[in-house]
N, C-alpha and C positions, 0 to 999 in steps of 0.2 A: 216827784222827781228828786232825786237826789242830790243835796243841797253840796258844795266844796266847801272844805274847811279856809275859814280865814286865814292871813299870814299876814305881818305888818314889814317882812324883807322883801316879798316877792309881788307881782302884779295878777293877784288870782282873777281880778275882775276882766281881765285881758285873756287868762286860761279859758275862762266860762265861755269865753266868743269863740274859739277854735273852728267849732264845726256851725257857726253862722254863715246862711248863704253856702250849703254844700250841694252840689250837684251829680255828684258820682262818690263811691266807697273809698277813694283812698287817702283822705285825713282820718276817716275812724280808723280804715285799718294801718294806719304807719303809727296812729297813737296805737293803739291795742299791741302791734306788734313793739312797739319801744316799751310798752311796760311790762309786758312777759321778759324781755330780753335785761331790764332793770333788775327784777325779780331774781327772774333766773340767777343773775350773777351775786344775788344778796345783797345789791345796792352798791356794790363795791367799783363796778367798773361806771366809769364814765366814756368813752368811747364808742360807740358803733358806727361801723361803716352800713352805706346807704345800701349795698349787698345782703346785707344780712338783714337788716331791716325789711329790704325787702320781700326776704324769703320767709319770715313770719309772715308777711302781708300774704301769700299767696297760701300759704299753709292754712290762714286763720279764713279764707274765702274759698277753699276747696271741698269743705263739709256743705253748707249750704247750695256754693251751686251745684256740685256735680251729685251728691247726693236728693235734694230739696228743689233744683232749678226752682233756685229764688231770681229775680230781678235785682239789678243792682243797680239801673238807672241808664236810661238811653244812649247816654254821657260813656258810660260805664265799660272800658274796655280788659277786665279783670276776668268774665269770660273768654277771651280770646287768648289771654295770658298764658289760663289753663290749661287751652287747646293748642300750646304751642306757638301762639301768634308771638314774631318779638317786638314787645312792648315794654317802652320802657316808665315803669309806674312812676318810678322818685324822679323822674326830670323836674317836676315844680313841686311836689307835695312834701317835701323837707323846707321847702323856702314860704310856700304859703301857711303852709300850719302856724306860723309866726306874724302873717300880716297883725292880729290886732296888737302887738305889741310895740306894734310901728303904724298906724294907722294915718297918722298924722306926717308923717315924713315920706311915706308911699302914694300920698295926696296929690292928682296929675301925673303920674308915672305912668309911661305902658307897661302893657305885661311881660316884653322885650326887656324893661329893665328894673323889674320890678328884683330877678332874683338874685343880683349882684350888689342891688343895693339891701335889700334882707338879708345876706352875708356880709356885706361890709357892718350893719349895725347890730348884727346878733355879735360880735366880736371884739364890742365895746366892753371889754373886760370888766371897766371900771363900777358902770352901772350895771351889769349881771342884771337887765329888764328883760331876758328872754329865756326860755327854758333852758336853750342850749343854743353855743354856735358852733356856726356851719365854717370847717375847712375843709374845701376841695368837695370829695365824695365820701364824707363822713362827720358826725355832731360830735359833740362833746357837752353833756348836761353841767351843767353848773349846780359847784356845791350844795351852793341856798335851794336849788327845787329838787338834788336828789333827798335832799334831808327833807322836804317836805313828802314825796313820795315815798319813802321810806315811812315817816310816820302816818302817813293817809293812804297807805295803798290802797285798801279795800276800799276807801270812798271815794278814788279819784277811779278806780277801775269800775264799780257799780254807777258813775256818774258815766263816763264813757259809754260801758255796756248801754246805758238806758236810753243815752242818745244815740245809738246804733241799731236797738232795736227801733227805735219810733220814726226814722228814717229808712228799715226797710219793709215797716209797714205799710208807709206810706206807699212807697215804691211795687209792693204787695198786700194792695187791702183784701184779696180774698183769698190767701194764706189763713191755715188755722193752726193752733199752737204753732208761732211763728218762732220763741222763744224757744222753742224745744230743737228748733232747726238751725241752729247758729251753732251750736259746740259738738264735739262729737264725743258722744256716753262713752267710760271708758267701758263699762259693761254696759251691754242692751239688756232692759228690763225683762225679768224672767215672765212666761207666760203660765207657771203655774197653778194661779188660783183660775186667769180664764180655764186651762185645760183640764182642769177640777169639775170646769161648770161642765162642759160638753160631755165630757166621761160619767156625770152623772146623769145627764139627760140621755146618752148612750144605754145606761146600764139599763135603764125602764123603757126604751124605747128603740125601734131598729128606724136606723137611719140611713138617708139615700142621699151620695153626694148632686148637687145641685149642677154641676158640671160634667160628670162623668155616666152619673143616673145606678150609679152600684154600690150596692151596699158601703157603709162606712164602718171599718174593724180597727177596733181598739188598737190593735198591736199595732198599726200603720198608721193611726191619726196625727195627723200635721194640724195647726190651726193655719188661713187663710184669712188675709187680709182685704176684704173683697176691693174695699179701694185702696190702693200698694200701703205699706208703711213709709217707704220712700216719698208722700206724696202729703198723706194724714197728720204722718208722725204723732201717734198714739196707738196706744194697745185695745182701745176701749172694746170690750164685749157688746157693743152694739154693729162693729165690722168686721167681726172674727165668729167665721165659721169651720166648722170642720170640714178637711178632705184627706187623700191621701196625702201620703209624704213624695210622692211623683206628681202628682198635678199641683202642688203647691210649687214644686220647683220648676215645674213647665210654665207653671202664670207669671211669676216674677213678678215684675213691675208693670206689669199689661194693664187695662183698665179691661174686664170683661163687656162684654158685648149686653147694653143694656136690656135692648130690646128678649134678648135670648133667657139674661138669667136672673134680672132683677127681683121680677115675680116668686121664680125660687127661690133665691137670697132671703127675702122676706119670707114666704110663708114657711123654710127652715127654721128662722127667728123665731118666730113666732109660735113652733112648734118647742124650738126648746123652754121658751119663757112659762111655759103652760106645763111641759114636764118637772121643769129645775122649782116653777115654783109648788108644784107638789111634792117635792121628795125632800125638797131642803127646809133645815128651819126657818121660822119667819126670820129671826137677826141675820141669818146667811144669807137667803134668798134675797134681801132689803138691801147688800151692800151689795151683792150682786148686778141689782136692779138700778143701784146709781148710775152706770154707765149707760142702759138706757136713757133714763129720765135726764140727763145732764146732753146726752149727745142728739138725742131726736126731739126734746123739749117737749116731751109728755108726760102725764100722770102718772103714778103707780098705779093709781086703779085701772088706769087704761092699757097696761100691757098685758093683762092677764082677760081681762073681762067687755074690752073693744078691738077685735081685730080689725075694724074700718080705719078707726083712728091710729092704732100702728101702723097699717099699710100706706096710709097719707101722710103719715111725718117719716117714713121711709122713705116716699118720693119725691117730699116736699126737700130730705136731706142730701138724699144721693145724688138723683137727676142734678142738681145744681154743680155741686162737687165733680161730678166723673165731666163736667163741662168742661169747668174749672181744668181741672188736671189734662185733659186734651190741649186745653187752648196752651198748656204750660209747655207741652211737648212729649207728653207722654203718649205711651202707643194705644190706640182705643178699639173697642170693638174684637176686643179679643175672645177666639171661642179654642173651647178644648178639640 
């Protein structure tokens, strides 16, 4: 975990509590959205209104779910946001993001008046104990912590992130690279050296798409994410097969129908792994083979020389996965 820098003006031990006792997404994302908007402006502006704040909050939450449908928390009404619902985020999350700095003077309050009094004492000019205060529909950061965020950006932002991702872990323990699903790439990784592999397992051998059952021609090869990338989020060469460049874009984000093509998925694998690793060198074919051994948690001797044991850590990976992705909302059972 990433530790906050000390400061002997401000109350860090009070910052570290923030997101104590969170229930739904919107204390990470009004913090994450105010330090972009910090950032952005080069530290210079103190001001945001709760508008714009907000609209980072909804920015900084539209890659994972509408992309990733991550969960946000039952609590969690930031999918509906999305969808159009009006909802209003910053009604309380400007004013609670501040309770432990008042912790003691919030002590027997309802929640009715909890945020009238967290603006009356965030506005205590004199003691500057709170990151910022609250007038009307808008903060104003105080000197002492934009100067500390200014000198600790990076580690007050890696502190945030880390407490952001581990709370939608929780919220999603059978998400995998869950961390890759939270920001959006400004390029999406190239699939080059995968489509390196397949064109040389192509070149030595005629291949037959597992969906459509017709030959597979170089000039038209698409790689195929058997279970979506929208879903996986990775490239690994253990779910990337070849097809056309028409039936990759007719599958989309489907989950194939397992019963129909799992069997082929696999024993196409399996076919390439036995060509690629005769034609490539042993150091190529070996960084190649990572993506197996790291994603289905098998041997390298066993991709080439047990096809029992690839076909069981096939099922033992996918069957669970294409569950997973059903139960999340994706469309299943998809056939060409």
């Amino acid at each position: 975990m990433t530790q906050l820098p000390e400061s002997h003006s401000i109350d860090i031990a009070a910052l570290s509590r923030i997101f104590g006792r969170t229930t739904n997404s919107y204390k990470f994302l009004f913090f994450q959205s105010l330090l972009f908007l910090i950032k952005n402006d080069l530290f210079k502006n103190h001001t945001f209104s709760f508008q714009e704040i907000e609209k980072g909050m909804i920015k900084i939450a539209d890659y994972p779910i509408n992309v990733f449908r991550l969960n946000f928390g039952t609590q969690d009404q930031m999918a509906e946001k999305l969808n159009g619902k009006s909802t209003d985020l910053v009604k309380y999350v400007p004013y609670r993001l501040l309770t432990p700095f008042f912790e003691k003077e919030l002590k027997g309050l309802s929640d009715a008046q909890k945020n009238k009094k967290i603006e009356k004492l965030s506005n205590i000019d004199k003691e500057r104990n709170s990151i910022y205060k609250i007038n009307d529909d808008e903060i104003i950061i105080y000197p002492e912590w934009m100067h500390y965020f200014s000198n600790h950006y990076s580690t007050v932002e890696g502190w945030s992130f880390w407490h952001w991702v581990n709370y939608l872990q929780d919220k999603n323990p059978n998400s995998i690279g869950l961390v890759n699903k939270l920001q959006k790439p400004s390029i999406r990784s190239s699939l080059s050296h995968q489509t390196t592999y397949w064109k040389t397992v192509l070149k030595h051998q005629e291949l037959t798409c597992i969906f459509s059952q017709n030959p597979i021609i170089e000039s038209d090869l698409s790689l195929d994410h058997f279970l979506p990338w929208s879903f996986i989020g990775h490239d690994q060469l253990w779910n990337l097969i070849p097809v056309s460049k028409g039936i990759n874009s007719s599958k989309s984000d489907n989950i194939p129908s397992m019963d129909k093509y799992l069997d082929r998925f696999i024993q196409l694998q399996i076919q390439g792994l036995q060509i690629s690793s005769q034609n490539m060198s042993k150091n190529k074919w070996k960084n190649q083979g990572d993506d197996f051994v790291t994603g289905l948690n098998v041997n390298f001797s066993d991709l080439i020389n047990n096809k029992k044991i690839v076909t069981e850590k096939y099922h033992e990976t996918v069957l669970p996965l294409a569950n997973i992705a059903h139960n999340m909302g994706f469309n299943s059972n998809w056939v060409y």
